[in-house]
N, CA, C and O atoms as CSV, one atom per row, in Angstrom:
chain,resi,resn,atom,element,x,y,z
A,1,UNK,N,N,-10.555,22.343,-21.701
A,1,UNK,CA,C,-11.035,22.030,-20.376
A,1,UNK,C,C,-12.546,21.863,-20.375
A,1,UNK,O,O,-13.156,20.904,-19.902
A,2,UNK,N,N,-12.990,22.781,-20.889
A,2,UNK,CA,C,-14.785,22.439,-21.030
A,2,UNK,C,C,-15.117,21.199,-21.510
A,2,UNK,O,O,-16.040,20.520,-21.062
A,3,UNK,N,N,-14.302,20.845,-22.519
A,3,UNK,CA,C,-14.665,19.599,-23.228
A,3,UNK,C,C,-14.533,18.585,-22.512
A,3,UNK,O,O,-15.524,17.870,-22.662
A,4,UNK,N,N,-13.489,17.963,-21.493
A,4,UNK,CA,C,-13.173,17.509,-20.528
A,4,UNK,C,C,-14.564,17.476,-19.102
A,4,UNK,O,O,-14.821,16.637,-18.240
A,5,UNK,N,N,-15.196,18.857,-19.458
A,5,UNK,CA,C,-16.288,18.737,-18.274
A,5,UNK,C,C,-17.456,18.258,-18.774
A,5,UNK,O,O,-18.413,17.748,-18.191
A,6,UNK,N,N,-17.190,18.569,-20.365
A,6,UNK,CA,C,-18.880,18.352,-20.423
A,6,UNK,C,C,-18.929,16.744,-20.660
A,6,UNK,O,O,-20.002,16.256,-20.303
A,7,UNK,N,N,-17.974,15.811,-21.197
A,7,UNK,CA,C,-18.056,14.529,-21.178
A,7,UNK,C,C,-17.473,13.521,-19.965
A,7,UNK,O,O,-16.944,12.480,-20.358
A,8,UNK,N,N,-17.522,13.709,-18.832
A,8,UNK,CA,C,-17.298,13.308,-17.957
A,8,UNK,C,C,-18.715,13.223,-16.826
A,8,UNK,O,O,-19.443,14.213,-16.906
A,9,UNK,N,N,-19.105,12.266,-15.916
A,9,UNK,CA,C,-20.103,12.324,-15.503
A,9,UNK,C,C,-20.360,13.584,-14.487
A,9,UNK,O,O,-19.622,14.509,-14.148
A,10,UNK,N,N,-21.311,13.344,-14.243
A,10,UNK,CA,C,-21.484,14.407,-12.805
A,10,UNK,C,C,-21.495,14.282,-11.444
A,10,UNK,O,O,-21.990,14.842,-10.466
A,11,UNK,N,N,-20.616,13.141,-11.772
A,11,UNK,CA,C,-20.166,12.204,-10.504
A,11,UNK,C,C,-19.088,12.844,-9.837
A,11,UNK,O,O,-18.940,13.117,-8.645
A,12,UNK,N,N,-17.900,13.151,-11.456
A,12,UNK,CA,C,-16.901,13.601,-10.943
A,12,UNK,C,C,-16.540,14.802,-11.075
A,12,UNK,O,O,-17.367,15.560,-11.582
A,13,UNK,N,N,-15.093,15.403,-10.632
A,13,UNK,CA,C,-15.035,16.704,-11.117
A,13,UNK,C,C,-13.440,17.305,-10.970
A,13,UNK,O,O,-12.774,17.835,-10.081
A,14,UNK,N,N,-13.261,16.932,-12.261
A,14,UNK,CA,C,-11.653,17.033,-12.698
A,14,UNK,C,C,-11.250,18.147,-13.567
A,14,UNK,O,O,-11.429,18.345,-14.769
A,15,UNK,N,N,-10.573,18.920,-12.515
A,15,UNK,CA,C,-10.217,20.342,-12.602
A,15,UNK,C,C,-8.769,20.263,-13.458
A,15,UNK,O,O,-8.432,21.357,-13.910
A,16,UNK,N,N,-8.171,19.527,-13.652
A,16,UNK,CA,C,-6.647,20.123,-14.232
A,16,UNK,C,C,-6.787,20.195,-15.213
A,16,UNK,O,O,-7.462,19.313,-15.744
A,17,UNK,N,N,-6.202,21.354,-16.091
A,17,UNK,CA,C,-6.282,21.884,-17.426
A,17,UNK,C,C,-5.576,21.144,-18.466
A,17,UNK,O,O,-5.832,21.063,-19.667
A,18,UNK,N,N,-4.510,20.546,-17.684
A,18,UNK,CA,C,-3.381,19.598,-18.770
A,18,UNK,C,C,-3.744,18.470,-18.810
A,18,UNK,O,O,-3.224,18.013,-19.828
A,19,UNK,N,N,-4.585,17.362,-18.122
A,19,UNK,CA,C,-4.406,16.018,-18.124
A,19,UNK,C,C,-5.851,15.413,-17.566
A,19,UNK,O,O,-6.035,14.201,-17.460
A,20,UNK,N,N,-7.008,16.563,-17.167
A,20,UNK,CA,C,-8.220,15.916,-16.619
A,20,UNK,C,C,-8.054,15.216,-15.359
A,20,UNK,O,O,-8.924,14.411,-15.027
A,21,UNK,N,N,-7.113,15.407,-14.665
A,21,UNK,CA,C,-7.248,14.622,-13.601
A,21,UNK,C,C,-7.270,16.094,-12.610
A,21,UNK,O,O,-6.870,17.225,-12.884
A,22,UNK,N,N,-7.875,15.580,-11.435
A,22,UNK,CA,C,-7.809,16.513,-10.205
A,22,UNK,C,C,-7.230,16.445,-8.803
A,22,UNK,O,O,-7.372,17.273,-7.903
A,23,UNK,N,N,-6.243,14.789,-8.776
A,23,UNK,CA,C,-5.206,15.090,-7.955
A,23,UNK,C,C,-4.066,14.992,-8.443
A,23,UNK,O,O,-3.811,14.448,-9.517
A,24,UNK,N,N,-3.150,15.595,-7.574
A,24,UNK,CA,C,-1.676,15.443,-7.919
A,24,UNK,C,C,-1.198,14.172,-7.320
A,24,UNK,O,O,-1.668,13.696,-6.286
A,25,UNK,N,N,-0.271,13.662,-7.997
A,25,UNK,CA,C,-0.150,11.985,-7.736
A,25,UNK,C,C,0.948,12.160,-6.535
A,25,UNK,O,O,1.335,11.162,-5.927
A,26,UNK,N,N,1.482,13.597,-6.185
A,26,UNK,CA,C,2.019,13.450,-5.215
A,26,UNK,C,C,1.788,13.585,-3.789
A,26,UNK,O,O,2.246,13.461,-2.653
A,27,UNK,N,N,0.825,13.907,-4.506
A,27,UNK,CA,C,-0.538,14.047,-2.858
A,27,UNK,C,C,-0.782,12.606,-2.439
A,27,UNK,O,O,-0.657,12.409,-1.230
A,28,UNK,N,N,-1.100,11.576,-3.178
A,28,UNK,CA,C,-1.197,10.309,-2.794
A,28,UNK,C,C,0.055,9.684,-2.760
A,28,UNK,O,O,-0.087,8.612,-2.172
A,29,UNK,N,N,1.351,9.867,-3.155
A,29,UNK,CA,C,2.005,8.814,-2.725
A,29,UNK,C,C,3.098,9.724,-2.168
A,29,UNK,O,O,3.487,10.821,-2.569
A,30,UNK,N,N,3.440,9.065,-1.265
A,30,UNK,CA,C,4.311,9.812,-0.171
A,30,UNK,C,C,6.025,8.904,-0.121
A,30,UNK,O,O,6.303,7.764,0.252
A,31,UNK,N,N,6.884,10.010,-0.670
A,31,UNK,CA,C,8.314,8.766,-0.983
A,31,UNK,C,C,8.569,8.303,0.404
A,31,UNK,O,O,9.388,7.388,0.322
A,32,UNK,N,N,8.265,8.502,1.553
A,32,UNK,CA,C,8.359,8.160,2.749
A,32,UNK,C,C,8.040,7.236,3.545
A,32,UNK,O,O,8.446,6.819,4.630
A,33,UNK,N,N,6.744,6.830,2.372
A,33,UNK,CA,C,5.797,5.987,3.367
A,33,UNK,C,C,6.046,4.512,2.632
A,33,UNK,O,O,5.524,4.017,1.633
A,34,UNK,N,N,7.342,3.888,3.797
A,34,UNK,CA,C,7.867,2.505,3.022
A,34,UNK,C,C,7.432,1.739,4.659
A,34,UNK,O,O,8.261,1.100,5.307
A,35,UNK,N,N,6.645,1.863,4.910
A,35,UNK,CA,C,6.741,0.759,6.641
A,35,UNK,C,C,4.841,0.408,6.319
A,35,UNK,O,O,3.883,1.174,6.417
A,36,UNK,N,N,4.903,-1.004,5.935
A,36,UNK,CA,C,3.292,-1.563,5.856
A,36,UNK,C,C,3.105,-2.225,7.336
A,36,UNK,O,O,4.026,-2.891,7.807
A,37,UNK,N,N,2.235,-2.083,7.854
A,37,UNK,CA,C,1.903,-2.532,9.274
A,37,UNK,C,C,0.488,-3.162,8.847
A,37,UNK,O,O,-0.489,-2.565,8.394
A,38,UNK,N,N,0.650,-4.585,9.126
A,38,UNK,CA,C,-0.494,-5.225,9.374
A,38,UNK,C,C,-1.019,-5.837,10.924
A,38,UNK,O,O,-0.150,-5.853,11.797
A,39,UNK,N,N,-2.157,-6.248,11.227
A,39,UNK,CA,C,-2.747,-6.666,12.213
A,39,UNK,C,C,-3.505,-8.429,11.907
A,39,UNK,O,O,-4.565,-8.720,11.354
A,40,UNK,N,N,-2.525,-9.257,12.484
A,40,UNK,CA,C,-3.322,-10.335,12.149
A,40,UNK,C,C,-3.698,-11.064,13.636
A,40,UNK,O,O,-2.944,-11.223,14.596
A,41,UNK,N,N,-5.650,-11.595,13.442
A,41,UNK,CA,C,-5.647,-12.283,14.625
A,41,UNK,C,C,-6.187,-13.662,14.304
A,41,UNK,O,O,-6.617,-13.799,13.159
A,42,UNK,N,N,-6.241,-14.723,15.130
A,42,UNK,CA,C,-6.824,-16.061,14.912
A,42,UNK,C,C,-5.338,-16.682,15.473
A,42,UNK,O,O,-4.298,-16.201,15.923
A,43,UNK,N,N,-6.041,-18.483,15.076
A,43,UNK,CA,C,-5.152,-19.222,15.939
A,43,UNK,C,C,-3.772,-19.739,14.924
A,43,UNK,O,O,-2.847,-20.444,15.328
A,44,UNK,N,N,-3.924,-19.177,13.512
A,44,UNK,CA,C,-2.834,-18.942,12.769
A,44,UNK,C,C,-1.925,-17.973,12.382
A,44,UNK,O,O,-0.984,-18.131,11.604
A,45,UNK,N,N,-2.326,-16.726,13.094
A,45,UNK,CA,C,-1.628,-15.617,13.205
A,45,UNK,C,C,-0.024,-15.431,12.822
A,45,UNK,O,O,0.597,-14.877,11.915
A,46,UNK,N,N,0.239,-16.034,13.758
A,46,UNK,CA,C,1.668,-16.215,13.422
A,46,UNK,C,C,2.232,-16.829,12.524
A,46,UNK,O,O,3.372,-16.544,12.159
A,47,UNK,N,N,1.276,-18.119,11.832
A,47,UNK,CA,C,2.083,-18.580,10.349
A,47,UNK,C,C,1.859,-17.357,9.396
A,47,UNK,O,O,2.878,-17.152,8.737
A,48,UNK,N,N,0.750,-16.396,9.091
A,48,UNK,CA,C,0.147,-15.679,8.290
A,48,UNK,C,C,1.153,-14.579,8.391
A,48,UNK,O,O,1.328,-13.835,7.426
A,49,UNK,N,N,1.910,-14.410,9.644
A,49,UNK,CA,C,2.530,-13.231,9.724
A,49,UNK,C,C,3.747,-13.545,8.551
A,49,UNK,O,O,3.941,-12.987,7.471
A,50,UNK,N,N,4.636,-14.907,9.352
A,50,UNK,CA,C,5.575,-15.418,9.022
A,50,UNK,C,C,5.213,-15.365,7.407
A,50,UNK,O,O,5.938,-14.735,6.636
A,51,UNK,N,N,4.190,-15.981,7.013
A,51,UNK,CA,C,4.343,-16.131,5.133
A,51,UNK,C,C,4.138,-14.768,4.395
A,51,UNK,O,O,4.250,-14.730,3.170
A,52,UNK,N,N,3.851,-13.689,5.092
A,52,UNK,CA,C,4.027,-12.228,4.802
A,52,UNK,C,C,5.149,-11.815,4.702
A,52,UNK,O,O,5.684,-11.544,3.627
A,53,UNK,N,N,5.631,-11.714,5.728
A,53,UNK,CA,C,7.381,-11.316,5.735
A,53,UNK,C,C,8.109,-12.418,4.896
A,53,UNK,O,O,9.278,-12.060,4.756
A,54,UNK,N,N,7.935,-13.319,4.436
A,54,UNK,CA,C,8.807,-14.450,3.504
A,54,UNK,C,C,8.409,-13.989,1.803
A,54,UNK,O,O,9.262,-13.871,0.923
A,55,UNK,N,N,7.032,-13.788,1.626
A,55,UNK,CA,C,6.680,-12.924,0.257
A,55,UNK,C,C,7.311,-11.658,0.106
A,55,UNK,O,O,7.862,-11.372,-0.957
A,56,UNK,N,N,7.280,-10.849,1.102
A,56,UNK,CA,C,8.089,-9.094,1.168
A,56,UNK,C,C,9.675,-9.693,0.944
A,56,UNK,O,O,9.966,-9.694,-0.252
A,57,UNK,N,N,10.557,-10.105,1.664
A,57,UNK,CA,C,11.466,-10.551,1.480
A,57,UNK,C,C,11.885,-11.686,0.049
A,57,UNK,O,O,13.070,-11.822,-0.253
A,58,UNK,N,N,11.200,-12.150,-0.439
A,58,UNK,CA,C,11.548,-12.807,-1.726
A,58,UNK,C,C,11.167,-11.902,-2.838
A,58,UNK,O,O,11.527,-11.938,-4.014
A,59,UNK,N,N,10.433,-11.152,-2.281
A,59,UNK,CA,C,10.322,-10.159,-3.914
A,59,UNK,C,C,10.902,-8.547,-3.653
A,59,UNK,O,O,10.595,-7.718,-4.510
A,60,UNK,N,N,11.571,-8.189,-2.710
A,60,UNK,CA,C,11.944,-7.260,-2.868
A,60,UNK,C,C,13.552,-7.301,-1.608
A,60,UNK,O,O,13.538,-7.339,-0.378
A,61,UNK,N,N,14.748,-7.273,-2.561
A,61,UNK,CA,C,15.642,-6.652,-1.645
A,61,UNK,C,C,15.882,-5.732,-0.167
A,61,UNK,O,O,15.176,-4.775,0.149
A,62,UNK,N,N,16.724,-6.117,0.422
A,62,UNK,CA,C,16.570,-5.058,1.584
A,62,UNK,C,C,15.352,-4.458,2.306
A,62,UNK,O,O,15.119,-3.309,2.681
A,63,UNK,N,N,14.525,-5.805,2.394
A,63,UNK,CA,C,12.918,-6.222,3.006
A,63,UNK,C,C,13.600,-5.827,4.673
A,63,UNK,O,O,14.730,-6.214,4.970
A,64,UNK,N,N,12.971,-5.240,5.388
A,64,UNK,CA,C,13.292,-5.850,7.200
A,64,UNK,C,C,11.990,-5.914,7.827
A,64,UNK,O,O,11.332,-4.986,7.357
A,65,UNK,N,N,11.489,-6.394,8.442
A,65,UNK,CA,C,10.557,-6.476,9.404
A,65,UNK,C,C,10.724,-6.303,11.216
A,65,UNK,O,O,11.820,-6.573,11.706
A,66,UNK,N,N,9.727,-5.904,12.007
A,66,UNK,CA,C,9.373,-6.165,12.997
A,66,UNK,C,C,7.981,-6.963,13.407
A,66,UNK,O,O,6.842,-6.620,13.092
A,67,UNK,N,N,8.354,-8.075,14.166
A,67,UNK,CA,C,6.885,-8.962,14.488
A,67,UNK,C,C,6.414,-8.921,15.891
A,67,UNK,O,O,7.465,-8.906,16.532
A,68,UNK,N,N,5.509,-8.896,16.663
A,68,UNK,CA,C,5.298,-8.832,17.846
A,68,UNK,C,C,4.088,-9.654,17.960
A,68,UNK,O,O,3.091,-9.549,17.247
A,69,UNK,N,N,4.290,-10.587,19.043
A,69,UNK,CA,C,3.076,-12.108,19.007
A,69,UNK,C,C,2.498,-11.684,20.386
A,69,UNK,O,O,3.173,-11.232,21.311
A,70,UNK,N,N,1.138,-11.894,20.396
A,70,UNK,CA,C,0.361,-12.304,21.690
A,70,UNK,C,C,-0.982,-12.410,21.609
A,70,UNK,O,O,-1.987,-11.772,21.294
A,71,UNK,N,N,-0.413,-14.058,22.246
A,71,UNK,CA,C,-1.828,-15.008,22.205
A,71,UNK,C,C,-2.296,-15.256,20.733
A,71,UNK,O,O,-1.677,-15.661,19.749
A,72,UNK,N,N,-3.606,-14.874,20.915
A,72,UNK,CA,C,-3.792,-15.192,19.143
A,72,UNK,C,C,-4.063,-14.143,18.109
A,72,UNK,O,O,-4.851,-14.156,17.164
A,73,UNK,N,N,-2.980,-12.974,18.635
A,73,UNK,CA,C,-2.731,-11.209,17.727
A,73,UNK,C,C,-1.891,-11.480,17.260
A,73,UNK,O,O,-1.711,-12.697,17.306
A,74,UNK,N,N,-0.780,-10.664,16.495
A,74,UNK,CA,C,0.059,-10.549,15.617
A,74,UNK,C,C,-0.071,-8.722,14.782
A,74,UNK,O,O,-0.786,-8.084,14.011
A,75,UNK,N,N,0.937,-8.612,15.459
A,75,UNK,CA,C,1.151,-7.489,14.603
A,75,UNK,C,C,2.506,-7.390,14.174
A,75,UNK,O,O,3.404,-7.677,14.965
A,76,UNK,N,N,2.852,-6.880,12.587
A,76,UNK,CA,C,3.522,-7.202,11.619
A,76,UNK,C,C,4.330,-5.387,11.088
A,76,UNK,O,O,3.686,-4.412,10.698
A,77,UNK,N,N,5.355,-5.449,11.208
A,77,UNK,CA,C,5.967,-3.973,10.411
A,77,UNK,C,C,6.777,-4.366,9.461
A,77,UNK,O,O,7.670,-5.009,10.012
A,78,UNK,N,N,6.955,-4.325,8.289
A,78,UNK,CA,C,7.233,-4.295,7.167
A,78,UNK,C,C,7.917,-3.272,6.435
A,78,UNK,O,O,7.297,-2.624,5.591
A,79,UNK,N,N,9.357,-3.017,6.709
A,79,UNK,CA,C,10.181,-1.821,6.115
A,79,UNK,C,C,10.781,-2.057,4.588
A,79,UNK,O,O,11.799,-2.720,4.387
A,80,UNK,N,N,10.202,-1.581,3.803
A,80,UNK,CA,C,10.570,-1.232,2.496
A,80,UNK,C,C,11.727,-0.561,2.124
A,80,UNK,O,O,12.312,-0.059,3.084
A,81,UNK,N,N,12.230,-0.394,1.076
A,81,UNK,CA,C,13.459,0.557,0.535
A,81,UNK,C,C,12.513,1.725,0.052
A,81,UNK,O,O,12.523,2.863,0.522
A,82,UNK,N,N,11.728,1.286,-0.917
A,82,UNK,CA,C,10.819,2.748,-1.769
A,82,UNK,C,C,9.140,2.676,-1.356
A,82,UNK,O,O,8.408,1.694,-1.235
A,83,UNK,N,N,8.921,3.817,-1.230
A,83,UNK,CA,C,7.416,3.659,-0.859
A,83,UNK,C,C,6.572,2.883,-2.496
A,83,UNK,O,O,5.384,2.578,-2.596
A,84,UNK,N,N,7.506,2.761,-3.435
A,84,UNK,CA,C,6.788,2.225,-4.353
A,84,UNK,C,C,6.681,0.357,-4.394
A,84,UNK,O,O,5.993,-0.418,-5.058
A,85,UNK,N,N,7.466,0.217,-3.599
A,85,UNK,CA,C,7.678,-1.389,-3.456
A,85,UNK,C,C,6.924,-1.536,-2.468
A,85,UNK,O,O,6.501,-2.691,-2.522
A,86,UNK,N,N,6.418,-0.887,-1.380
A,86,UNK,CA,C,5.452,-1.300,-0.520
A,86,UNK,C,C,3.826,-1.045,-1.401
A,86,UNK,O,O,2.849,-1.781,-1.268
A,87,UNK,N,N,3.888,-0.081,-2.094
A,87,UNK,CA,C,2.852,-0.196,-3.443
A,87,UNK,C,C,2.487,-1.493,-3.947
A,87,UNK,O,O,1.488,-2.197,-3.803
A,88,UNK,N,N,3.427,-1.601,-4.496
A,88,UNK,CA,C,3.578,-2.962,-5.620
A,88,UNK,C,C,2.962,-4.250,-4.572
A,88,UNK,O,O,1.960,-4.904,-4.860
A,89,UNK,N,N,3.630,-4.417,-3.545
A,89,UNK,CA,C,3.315,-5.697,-2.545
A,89,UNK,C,C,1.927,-5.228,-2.075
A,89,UNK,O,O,0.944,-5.958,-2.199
A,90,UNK,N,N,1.886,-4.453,-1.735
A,90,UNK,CA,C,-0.139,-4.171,-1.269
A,90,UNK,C,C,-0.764,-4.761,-2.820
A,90,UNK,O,O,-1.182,-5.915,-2.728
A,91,UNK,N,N,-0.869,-4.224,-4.025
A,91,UNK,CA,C,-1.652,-4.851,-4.746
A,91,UNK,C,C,-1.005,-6.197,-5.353
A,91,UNK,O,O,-1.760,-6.920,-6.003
A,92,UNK,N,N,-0.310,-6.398,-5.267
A,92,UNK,CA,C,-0.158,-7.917,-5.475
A,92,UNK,C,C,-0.639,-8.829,-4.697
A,92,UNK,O,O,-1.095,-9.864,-5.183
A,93,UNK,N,N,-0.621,-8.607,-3.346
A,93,UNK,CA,C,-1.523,-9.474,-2.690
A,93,UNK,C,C,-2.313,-8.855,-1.813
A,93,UNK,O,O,-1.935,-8.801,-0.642
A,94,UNK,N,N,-3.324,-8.378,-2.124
A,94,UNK,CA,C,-4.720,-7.522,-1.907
A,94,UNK,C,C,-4.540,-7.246,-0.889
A,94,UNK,O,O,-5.564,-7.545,-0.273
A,95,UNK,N,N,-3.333,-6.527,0.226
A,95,UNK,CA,C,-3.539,-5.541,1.462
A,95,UNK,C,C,-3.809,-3.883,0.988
A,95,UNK,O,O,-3.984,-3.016,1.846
């Protein structure tokens, strides 16, 4: 563990004895959290929504959505099967 502290900057500060890291990965990902909600506004809103929910749905099974339009808002719910497939679709296309 010392060795771990003394070559690491002093930026950071990674306490676990087994692996150098200092969170638990289950602290950040939550098996629960499968519903991505976006907010889109402008006068294309609604195509942007629409080609969101058509990417979620072509790359992942048992995709569902809720969309709700007004004027030139858009807001978008996005229900996943695994909170890891709503993972995967956030960094694949930078949400």
């Amino acid at each position: 563990m010392k060795n771990i502290q003394k070559a690491q900057s002093d930026l950071v500060n990674d306490t676990c004895n087994d692996c150098g890291s200092f969170v638990d990965v289950g602290a950040i990902i939550d098996e629960h959290d499968t519903v991505l909600e976006l907010e889109l506004s402008g006068d294309n809103c609604e195509q942007l929504a629409n080609e969101v929910i058509e990417k979620a749905q072509q790359r992942f099974e048992g995709v569902t959505f809720e969309k709700q339009l007004q004027g030139q808002d858009a807001k978008v719910s996005i229900t996943f099967s695994f909170s890891a497939e709503k993972m995967i679709f956030q960094l694949e296309n930078g949400l």
